[in-house]
C-alpha positions as CSV (number, residue, x, y, z in Angstrom):
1,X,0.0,0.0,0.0
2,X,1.2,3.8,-1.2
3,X,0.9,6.7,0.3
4,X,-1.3,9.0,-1.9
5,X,-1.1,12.8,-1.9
6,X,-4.7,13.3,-2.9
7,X,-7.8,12.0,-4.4
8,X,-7.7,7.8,-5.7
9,X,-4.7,6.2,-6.2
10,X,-3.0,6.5,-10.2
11,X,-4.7,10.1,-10.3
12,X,-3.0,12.8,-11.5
13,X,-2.3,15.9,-9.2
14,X,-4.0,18.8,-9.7
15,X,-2.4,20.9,-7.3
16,X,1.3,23.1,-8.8
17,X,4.0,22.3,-7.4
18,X,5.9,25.8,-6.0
19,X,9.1,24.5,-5.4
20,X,10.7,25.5,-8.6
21,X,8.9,28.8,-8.2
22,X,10.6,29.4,-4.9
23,X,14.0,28.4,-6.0
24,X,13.9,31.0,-8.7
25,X,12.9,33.7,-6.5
26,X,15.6,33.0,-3.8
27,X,18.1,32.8,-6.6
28,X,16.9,36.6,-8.3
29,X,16.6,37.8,-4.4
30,X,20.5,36.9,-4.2
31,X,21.4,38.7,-7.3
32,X,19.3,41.7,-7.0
33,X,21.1,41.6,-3.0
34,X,24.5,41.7,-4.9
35,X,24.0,43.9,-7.8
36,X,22.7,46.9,-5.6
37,X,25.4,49.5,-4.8
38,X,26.2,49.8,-0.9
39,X,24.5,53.2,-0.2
40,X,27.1,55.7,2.2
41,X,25.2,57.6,4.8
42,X,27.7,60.2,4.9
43,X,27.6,63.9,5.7
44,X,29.5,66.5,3.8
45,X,30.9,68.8,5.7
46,X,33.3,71.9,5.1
47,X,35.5,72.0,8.1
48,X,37.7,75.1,8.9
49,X,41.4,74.5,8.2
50,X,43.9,75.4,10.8
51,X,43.8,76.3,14.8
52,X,41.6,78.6,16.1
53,X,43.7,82.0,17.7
54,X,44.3,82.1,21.4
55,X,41.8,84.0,23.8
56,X,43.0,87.2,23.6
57,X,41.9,87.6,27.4
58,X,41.2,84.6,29.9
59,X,38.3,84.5,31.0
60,X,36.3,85.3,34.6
61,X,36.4,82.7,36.6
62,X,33.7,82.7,39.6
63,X,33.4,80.3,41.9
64,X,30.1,79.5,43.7
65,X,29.8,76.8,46.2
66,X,27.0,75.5,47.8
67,X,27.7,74.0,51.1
68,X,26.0,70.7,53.1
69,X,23.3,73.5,54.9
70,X,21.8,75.1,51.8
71,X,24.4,78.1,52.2
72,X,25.5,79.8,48.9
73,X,29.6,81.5,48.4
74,X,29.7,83.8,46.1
75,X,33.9,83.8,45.4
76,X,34.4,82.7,49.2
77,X,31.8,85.4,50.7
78,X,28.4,83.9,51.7
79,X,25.4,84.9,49.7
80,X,22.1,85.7,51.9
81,X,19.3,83.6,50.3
82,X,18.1,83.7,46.6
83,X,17.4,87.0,45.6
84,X,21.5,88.6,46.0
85,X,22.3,85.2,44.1
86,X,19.9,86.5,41.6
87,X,21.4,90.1,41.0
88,X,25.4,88.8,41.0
89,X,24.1,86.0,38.2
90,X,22.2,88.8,36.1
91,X,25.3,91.3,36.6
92,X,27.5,88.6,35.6
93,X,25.1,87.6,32.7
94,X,25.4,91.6,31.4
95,X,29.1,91.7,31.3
96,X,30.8,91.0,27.6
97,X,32.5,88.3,27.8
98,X,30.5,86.3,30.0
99,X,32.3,85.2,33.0
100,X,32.9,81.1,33.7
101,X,31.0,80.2,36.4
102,X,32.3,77.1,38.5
103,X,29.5,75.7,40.5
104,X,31.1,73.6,43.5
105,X,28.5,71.8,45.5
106,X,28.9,70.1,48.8
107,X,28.8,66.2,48.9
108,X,25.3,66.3,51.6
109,X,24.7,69.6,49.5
110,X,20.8,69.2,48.6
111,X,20.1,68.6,45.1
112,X,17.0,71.3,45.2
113,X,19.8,73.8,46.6
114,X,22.7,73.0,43.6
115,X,19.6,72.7,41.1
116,X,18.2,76.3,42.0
117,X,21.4,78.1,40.8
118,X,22.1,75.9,38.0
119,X,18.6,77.1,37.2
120,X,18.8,80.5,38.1
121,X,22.0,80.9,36.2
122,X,20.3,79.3,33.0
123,X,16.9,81.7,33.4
124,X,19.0,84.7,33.2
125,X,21.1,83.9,30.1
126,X,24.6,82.4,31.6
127,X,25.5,79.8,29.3
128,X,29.5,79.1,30.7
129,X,28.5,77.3,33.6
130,X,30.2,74.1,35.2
131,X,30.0,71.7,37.7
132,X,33.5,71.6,39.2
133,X,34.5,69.1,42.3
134,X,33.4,65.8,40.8
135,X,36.1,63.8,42.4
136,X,34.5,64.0,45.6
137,X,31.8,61.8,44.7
138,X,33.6,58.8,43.2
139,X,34.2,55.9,45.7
């Protein structure tokens, strides 16, 4: 006793057979792989030549620090509370070039303390402004 695939045995089948059919597509999926060029995704870019001059000047360097109790330094001298902070940022904001300002918090400093100058600095236009110190936080 055969197997039969369908209907009565000595039939013919009706059904196509796609294996060919698959074959030639896999082999005309390879070739059409291979024949397309390998695409760049490159940027042109027009880069200046040569080093940039010195700073004629160096720059302002002020130092704030915040300390483990919420108490702001302004350059070693304590600021009283938010709104002296506020004028020294906006005066050093005005001044052409902007000073560097080197914000030095406290290891128990509160983050809601360190974040309120780095925000007060940003909402009145300082934009050299960095967080110096790290060290003190690496195990």
């Amino acid at each position: 006793m055969a197997m039969s695939a369908g209907g009565k045995e000595g039939e013919p089948m009706m059904d196509i057979n796609t294996t060919p059919l698959i074959d030639v597509m896999l082999v005309l999926l390879v070739m059409l792989i291979i024949t397309i060029p390998i695409q760049t995704h490159a940027v042109k870019l027009n880069m200046p030549v040569g080093n940039p001059p010195p700073p004629t000047v160096p720059p302002v360097v002020i130092q704030i620090d915040v300390d483990f109790d919420g108490t702001i330094f302004w350059n070693g001298e304590t600021v009283a509370g938010r709104e002296p902070l506020e004028q020294r940022l906006s005066g050093a904001a005005a001044t052409d070039p902007q000073p560097e300002i080197h914000l030095r918090p406290n290891k128990l400093a509160q983050y809601k303390d360190v974040a309120m100058v780095m925000a007060t600095a940003q909402r009145l236009g300082l934009t050299k402004l960095g967080v110096v110190g790290n060290e003190q936080f690496v195990k």
